[in-house]
Every structure is written in C-alpha cells, then in structure tokens.
PDB file of N, CA, C, O and CB in Angstrom:
ATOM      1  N   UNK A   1     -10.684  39.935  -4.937  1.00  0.00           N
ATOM      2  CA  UNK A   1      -9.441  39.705  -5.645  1.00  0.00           C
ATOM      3  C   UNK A   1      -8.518  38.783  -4.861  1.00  0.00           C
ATOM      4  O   UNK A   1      -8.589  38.584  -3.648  1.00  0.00           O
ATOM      5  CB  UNK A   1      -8.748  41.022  -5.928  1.00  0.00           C
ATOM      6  N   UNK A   2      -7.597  38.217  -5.754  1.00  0.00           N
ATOM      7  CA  UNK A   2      -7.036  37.337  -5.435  1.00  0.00           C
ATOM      8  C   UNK A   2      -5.614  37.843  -4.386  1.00  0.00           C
ATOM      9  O   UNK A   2      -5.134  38.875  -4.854  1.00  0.00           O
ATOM     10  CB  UNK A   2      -6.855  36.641  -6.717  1.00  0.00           C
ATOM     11  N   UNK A   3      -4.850  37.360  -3.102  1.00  0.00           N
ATOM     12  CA  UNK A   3      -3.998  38.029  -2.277  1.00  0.00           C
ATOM     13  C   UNK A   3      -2.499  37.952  -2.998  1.00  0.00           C
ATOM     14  O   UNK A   3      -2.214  36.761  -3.119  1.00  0.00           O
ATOM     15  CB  UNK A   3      -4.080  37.372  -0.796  1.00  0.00           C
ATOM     16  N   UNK A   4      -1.609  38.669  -3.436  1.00  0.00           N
ATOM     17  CA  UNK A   4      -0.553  38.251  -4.067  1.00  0.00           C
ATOM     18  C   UNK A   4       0.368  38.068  -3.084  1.00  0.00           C
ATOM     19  O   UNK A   4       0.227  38.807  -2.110  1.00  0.00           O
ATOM     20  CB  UNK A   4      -0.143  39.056  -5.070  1.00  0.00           C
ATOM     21  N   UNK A   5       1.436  37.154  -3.054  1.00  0.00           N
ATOM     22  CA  UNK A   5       2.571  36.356  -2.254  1.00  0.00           C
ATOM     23  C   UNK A   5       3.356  37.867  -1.812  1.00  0.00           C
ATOM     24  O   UNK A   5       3.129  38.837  -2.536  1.00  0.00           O
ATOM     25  CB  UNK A   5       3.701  35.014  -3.403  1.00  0.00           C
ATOM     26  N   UNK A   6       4.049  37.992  -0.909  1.00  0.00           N
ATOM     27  CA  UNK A   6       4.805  39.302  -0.148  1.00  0.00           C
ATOM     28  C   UNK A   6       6.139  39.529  -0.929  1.00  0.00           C
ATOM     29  O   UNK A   6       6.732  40.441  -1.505  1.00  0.00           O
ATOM     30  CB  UNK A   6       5.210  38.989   1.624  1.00  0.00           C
ATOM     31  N   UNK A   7       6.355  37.619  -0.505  1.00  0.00           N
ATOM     32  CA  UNK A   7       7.938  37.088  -1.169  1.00  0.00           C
ATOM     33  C   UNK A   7       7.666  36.115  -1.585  1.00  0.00           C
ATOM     34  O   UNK A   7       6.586  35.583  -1.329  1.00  0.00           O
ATOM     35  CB  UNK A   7       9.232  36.823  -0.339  1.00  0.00           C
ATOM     36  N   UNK A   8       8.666  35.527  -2.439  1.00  0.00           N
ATOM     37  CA  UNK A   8       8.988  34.520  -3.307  1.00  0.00           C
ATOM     38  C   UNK A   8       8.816  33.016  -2.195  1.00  0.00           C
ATOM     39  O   UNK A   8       9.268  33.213  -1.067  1.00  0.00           O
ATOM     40  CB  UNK A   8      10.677  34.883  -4.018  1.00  0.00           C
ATOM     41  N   UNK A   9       8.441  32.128  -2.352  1.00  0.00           N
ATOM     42  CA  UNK A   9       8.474  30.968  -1.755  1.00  0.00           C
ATOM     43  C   UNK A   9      10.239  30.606  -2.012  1.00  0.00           C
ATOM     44  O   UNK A   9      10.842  30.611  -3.085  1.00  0.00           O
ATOM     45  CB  UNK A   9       7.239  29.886  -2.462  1.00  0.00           C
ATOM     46  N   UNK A  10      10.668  30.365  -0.907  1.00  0.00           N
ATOM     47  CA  UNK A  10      12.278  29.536  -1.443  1.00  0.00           C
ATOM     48  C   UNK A  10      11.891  28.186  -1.630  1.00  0.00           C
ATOM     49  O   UNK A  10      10.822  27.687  -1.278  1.00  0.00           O
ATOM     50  CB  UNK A  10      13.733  29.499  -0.193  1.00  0.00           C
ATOM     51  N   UNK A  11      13.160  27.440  -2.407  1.00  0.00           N
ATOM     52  CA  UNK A  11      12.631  26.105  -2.521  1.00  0.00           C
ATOM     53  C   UNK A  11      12.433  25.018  -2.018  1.00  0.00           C
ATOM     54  O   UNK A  11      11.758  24.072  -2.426  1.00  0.00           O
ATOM     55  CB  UNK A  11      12.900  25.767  -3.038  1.00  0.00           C
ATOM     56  N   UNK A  12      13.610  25.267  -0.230  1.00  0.00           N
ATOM     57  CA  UNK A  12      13.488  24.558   0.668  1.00  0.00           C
ATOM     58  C   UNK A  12      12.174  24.333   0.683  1.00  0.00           C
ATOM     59  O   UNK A  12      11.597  23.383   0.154  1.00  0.00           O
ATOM     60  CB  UNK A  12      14.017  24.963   1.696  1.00  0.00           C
ATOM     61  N   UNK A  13      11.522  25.543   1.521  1.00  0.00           N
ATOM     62  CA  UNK A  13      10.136  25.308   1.990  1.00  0.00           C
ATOM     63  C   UNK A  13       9.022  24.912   1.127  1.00  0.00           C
ATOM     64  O   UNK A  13       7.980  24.383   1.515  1.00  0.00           O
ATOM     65  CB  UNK A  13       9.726  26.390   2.556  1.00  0.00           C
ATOM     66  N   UNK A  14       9.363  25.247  -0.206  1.00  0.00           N
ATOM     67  CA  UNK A  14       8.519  24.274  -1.364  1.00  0.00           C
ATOM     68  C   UNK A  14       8.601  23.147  -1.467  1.00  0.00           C
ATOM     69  O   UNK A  14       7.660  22.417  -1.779  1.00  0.00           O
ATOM     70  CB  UNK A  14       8.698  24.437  -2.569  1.00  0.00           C
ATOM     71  N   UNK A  15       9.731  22.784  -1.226  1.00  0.00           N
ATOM     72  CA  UNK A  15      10.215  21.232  -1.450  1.00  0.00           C
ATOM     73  C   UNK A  15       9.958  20.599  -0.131  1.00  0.00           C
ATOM     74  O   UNK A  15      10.144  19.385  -0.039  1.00  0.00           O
ATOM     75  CB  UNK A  15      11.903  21.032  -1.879  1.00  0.00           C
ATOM     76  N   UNK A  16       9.639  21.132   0.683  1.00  0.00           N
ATOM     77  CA  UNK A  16       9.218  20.536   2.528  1.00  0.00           C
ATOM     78  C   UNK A  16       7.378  20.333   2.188  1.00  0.00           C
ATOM     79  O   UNK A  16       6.753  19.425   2.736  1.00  0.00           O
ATOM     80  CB  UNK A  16       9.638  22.369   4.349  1.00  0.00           C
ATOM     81  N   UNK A  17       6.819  21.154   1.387  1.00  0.00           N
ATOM     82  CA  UNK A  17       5.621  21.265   1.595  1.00  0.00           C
ATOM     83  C   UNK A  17       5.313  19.876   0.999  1.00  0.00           C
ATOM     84  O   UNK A  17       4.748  18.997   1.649  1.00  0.00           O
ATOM     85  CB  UNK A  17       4.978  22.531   1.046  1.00  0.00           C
ATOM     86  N   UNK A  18       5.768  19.717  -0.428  1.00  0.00           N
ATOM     87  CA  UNK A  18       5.682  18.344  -1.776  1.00  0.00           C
ATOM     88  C   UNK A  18       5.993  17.876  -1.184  1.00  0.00           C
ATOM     89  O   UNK A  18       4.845  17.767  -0.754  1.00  0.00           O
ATOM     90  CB  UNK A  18       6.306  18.031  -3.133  1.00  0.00           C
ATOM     91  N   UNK A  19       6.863  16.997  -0.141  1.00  0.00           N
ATOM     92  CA  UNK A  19       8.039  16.234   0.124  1.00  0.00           C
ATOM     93  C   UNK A  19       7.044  14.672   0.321  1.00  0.00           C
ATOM     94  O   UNK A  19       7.208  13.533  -0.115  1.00  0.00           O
ATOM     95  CB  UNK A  19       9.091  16.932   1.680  1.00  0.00           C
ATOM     96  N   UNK A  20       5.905  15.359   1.262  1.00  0.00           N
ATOM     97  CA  UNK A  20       4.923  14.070   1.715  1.00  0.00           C
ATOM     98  C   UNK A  20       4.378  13.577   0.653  1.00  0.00           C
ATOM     99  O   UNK A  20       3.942  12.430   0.758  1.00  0.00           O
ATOM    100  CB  UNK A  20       3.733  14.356   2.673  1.00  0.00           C
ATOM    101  N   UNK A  21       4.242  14.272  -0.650  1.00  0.00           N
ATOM    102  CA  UNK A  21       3.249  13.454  -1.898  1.00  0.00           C
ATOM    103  C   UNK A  21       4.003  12.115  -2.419  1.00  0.00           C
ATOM    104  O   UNK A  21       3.285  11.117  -2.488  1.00  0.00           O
ATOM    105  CB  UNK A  21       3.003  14.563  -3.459  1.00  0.00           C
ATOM    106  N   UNK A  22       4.969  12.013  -2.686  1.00  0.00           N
ATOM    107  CA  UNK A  22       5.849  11.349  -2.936  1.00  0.00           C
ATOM    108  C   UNK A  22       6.128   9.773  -2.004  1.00  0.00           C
ATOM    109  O   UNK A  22       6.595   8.776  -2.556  1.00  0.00           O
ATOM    110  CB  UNK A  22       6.787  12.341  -2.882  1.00  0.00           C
ATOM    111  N   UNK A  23       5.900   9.801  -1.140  1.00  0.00           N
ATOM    112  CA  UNK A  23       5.557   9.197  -0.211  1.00  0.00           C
ATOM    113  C   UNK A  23       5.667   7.698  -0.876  1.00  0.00           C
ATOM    114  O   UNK A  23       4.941   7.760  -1.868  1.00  0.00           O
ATOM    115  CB  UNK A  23       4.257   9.738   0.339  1.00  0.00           C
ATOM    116  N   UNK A  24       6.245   6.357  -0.796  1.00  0.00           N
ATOM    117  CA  UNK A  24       5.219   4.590  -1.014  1.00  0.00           C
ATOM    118  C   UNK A  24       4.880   4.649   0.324  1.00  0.00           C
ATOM    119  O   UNK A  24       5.258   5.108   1.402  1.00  0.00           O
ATOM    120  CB  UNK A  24       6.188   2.712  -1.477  1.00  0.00           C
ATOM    121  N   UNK A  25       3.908   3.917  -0.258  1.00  0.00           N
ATOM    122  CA  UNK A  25       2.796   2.746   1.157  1.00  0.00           C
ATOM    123  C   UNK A  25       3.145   1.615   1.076  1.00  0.00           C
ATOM    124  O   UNK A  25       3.392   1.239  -0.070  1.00  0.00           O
ATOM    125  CB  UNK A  25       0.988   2.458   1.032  1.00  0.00           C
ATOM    126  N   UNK A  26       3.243   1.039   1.714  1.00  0.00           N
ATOM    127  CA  UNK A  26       3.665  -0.422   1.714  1.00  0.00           C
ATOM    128  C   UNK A  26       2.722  -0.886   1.738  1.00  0.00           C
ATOM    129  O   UNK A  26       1.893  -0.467   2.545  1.00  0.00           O
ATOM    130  CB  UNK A  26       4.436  -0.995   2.618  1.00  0.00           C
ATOM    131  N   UNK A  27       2.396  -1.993   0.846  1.00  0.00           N
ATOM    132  CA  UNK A  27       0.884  -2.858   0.743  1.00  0.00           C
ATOM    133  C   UNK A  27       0.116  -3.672   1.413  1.00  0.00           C
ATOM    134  O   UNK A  27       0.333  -4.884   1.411  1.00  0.00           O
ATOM    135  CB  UNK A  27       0.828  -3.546  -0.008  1.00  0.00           C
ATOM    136  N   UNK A  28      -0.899  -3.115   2.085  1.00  0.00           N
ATOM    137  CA  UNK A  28      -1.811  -4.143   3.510  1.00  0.00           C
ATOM    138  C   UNK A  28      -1.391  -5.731   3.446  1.00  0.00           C
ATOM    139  O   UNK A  28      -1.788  -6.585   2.653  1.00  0.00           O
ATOM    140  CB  UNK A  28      -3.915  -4.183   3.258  1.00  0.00           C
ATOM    141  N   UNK A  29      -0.526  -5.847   4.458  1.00  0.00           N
ATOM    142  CA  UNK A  29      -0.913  -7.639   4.505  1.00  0.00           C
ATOM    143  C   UNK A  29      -1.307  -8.420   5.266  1.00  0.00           C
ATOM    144  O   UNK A  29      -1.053  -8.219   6.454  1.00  0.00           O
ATOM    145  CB  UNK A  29      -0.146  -8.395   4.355  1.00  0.00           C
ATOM    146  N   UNK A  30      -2.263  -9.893   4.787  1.00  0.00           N
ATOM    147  CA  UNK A  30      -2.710 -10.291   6.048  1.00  0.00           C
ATOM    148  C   UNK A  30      -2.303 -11.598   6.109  1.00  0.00           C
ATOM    149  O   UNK A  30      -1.881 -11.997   5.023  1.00  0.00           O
ATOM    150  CB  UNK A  30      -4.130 -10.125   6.297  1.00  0.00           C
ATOM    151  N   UNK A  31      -2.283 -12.283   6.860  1.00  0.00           N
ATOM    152  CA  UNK A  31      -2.011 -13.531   7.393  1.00  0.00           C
ATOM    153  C   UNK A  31      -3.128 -14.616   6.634  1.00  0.00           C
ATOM    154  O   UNK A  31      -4.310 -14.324   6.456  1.00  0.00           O
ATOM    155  CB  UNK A  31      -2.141 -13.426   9.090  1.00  0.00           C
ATOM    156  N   UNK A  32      -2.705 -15.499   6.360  1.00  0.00           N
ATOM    157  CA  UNK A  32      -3.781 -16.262   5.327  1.00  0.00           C
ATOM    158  C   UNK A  32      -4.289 -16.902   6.770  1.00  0.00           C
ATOM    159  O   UNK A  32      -3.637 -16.907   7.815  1.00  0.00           O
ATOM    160  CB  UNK A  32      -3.091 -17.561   3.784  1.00  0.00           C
ATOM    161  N   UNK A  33      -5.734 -17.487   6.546  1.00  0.00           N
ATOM    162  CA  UNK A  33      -6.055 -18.287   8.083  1.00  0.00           C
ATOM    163  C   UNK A  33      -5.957 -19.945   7.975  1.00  0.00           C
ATOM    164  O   UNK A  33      -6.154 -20.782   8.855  1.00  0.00           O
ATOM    165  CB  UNK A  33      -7.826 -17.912   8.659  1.00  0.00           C
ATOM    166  N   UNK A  34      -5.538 -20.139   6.422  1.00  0.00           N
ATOM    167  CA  UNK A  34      -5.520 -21.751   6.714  1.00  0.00           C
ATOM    168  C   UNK A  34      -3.582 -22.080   6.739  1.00  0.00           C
ATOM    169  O   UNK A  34      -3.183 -23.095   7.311  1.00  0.00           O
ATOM    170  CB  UNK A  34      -6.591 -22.817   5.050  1.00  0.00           C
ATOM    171  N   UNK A  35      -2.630 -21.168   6.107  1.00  0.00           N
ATOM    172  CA  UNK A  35      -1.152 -21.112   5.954  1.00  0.00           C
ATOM    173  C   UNK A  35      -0.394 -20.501   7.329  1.00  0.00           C
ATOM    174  O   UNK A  35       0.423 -21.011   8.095  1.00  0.00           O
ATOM    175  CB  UNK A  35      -0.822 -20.158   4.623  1.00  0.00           C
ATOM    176  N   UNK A  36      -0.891 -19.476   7.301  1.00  0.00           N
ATOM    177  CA  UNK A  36      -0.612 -18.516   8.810  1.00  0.00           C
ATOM    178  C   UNK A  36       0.773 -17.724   7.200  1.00  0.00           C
ATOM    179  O   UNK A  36       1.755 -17.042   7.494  1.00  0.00           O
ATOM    180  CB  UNK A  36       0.393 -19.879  11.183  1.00  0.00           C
ATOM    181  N   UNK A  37       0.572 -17.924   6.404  1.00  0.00           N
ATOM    182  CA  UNK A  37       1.899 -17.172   6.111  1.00  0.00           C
ATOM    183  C   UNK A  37       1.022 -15.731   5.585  1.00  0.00           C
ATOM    184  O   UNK A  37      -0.207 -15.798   5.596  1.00  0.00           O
ATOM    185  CB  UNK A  37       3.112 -18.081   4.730  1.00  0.00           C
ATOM    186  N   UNK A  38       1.597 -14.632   5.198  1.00  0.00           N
ATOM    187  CA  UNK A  38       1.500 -13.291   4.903  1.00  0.00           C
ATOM    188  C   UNK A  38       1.133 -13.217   3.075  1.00  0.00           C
ATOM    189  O   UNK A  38       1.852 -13.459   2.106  1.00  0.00           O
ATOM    190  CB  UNK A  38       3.058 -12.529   5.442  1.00  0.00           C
ATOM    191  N   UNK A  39      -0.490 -12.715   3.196  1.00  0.00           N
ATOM    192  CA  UNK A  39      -0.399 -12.359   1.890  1.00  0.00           C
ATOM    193  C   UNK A  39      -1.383 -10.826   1.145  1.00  0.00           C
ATOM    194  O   UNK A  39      -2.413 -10.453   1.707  1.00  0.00           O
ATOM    195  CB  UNK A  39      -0.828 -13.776   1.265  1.00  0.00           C
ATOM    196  N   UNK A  40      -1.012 -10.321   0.246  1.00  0.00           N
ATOM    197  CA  UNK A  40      -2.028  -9.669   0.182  1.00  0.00           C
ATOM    198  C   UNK A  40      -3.476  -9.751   0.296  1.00  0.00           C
ATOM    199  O   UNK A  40      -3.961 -10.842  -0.001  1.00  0.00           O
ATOM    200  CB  UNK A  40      -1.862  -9.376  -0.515  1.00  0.00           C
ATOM    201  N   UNK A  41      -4.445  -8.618   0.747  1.00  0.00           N
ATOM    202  CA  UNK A  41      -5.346  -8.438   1.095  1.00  0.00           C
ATOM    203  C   UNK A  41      -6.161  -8.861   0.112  1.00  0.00           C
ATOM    204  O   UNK A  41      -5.550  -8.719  -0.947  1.00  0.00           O
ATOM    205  CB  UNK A  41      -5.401  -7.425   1.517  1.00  0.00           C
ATOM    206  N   UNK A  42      -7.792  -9.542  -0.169  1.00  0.00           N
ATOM    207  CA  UNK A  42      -8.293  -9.859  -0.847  1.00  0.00           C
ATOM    208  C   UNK A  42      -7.725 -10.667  -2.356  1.00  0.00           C
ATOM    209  O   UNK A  42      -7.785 -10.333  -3.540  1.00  0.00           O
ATOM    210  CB  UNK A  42      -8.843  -8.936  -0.757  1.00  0.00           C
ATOM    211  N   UNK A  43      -7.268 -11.648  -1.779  1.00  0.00           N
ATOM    212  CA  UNK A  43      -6.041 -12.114  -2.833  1.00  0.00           C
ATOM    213  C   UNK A  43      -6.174 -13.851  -2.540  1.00  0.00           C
ATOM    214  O   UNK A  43      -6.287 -14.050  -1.331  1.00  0.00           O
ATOM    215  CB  UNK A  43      -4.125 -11.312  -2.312  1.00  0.00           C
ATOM    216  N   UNK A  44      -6.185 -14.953  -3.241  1.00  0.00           N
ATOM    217  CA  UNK A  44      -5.711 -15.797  -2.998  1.00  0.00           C
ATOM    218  C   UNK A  44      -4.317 -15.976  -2.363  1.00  0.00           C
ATOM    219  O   UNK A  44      -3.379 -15.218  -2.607  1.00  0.00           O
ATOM    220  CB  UNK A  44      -5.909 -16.202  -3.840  1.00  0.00           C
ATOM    221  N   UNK A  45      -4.238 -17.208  -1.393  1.00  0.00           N
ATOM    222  CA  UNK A  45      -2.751 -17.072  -0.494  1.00  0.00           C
ATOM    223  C   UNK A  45      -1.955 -17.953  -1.736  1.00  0.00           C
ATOM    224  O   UNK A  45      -2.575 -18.944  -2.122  1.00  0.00           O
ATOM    225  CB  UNK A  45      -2.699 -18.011   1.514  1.00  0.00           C
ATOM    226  N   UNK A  46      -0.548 -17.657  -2.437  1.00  0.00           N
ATOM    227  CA  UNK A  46       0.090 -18.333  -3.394  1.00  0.00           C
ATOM    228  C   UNK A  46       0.710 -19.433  -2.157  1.00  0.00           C
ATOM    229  O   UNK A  46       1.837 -19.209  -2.599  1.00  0.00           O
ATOM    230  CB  UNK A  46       1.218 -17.315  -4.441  1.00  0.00           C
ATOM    231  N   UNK A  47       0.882 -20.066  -1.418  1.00  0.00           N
ATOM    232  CA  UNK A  47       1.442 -20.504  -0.735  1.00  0.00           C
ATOM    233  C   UNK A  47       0.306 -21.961  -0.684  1.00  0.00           C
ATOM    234  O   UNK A  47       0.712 -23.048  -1.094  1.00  0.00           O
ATOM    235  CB  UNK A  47       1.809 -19.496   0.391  1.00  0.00           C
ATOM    236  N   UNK A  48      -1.000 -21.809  -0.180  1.00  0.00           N
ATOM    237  CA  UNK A  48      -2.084 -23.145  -0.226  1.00  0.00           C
ATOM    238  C   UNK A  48      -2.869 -22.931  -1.115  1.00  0.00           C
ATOM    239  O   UNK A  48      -3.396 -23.985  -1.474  1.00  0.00           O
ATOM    240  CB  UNK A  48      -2.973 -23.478   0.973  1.00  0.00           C
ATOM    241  N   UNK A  49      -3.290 -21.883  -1.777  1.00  0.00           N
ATOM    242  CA  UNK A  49      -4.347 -21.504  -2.822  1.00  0.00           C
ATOM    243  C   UNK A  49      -5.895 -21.301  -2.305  1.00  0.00           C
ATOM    244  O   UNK A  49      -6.929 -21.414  -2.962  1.00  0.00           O
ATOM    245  CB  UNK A  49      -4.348 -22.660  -3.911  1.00  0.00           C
ATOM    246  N   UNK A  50      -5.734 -20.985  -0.998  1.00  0.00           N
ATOM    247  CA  UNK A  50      -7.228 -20.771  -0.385  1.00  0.00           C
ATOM    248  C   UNK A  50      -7.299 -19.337  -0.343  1.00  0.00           C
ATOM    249  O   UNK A  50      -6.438 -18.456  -0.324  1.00  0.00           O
ATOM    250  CB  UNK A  50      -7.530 -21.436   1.181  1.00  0.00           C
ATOM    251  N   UNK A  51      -8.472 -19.338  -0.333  1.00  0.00           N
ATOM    252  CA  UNK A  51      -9.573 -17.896  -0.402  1.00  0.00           C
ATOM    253  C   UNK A  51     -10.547 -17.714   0.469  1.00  0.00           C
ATOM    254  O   UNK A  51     -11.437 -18.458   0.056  1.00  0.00           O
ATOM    255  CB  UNK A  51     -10.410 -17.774  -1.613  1.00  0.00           C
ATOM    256  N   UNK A  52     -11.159 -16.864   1.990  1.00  0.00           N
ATOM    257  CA  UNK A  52     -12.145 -16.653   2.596  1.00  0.00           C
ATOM    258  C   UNK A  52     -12.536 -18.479   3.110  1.00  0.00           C
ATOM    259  O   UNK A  52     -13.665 -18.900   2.860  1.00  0.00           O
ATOM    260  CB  UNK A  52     -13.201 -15.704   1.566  1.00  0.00           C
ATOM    261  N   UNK A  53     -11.712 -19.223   3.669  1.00  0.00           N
ATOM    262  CA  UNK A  53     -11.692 -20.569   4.075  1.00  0.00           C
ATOM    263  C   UNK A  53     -12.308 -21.546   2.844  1.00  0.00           C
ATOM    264  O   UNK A  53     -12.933 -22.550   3.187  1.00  0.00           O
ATOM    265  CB  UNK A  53     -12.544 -20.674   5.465  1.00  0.00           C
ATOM    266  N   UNK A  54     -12.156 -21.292   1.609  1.00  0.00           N
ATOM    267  CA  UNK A  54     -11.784 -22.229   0.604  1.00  0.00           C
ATOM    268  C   UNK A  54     -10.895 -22.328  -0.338  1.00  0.00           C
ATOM    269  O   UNK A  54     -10.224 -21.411  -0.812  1.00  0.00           O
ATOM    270  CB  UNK A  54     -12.509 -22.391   0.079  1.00  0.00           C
ATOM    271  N   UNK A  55     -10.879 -23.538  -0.643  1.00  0.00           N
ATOM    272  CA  UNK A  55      -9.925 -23.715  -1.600  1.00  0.00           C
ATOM    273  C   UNK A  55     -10.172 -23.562  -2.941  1.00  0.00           C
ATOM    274  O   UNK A  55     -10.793 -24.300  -3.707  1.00  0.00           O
ATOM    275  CB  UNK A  55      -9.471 -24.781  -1.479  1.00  0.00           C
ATOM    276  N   UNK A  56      -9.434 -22.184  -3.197  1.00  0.00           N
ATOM    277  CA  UNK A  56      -9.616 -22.434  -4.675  1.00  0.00           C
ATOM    278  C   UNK A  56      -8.939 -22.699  -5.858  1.00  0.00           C
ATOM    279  O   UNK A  56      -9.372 -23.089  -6.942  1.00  0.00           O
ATOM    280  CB  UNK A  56     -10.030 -21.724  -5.001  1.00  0.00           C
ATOM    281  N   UNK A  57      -6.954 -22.226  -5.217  1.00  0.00           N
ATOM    282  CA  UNK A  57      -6.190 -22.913  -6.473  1.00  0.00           C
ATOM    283  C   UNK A  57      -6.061 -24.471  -5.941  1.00  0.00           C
ATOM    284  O   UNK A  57      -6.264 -24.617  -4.736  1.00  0.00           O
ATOM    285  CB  UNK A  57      -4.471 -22.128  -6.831  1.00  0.00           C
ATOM    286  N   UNK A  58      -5.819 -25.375  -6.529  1.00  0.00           N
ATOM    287  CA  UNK A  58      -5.560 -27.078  -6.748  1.00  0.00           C
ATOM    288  C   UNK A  58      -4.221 -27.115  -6.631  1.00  0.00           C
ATOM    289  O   UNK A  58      -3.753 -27.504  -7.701  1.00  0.00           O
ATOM    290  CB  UNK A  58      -6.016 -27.837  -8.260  1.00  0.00           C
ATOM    291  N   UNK A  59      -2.931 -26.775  -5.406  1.00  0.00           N
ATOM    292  CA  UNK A  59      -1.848 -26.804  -5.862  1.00  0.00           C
ATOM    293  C   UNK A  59      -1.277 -28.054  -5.561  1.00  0.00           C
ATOM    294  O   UNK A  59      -1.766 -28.843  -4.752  1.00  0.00           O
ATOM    295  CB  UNK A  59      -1.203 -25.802  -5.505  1.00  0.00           C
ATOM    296  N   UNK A  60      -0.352 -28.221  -6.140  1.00  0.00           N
ATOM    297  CA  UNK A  60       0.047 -29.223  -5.917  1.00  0.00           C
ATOM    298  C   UNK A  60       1.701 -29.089  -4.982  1.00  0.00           C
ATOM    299  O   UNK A  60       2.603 -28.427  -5.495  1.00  0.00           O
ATOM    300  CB  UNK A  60      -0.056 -29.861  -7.293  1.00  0.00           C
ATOM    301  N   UNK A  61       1.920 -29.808  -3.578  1.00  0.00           N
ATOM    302  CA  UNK A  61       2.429 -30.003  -2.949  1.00  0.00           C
ATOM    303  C   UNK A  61       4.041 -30.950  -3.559  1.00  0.00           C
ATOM    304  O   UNK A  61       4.893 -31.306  -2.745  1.00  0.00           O
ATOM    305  CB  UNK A  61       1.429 -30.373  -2.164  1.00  0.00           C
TER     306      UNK A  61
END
C-alpha cells in the first residue's frame, strides 16, 4: 500500500520543489568560423551565409 503524507505539504516548499521546472535556457551559441560573429548552433551564420566552411546563402554585401 501506498504511504499517506503525515502533514500537508505548505506551499513554500511546493513552490521551492517546481521552482527549477520553469527554468529558460539560453540557446547554444557558436562562433561562425569564416565571420567569427555568434550564431546559433547548426544554423547558417545570417551575417556571411556560410555553413560547415561553405557557402551557402549568396548574400549580398
């Protein structure tokens, strides 16, 4: 059988337990290697349009 609670949980300590789910992550970023500027991970860089040392958007400068 299942153990029943003694006392009531208060809500502090309920609300301490949830508190971490709630949580943002801030989104991995990496340094493009042909810009040096910061972009998301597996992503074309919007800045030169290269990908894994090619180019794949055509931007225009």
């Amino acid at each position: 059988m299942a153990i029943v609670p003694k006392r009531k949980t208060s809500k502090a300590r309920r609300n301490k337990r949830r508190s971490n789910v709630w949580k943002l992550v801030s989104p991995a970023l990496d340094k493009c290697s042909k810009c040096g500027n910061y972009k998301l991970t597996h992503r074309v860089c919007r800045e030169c349009g290269f990908y894994k040392e090619r180019n794949i958007l055509f931007l225009e400068a």
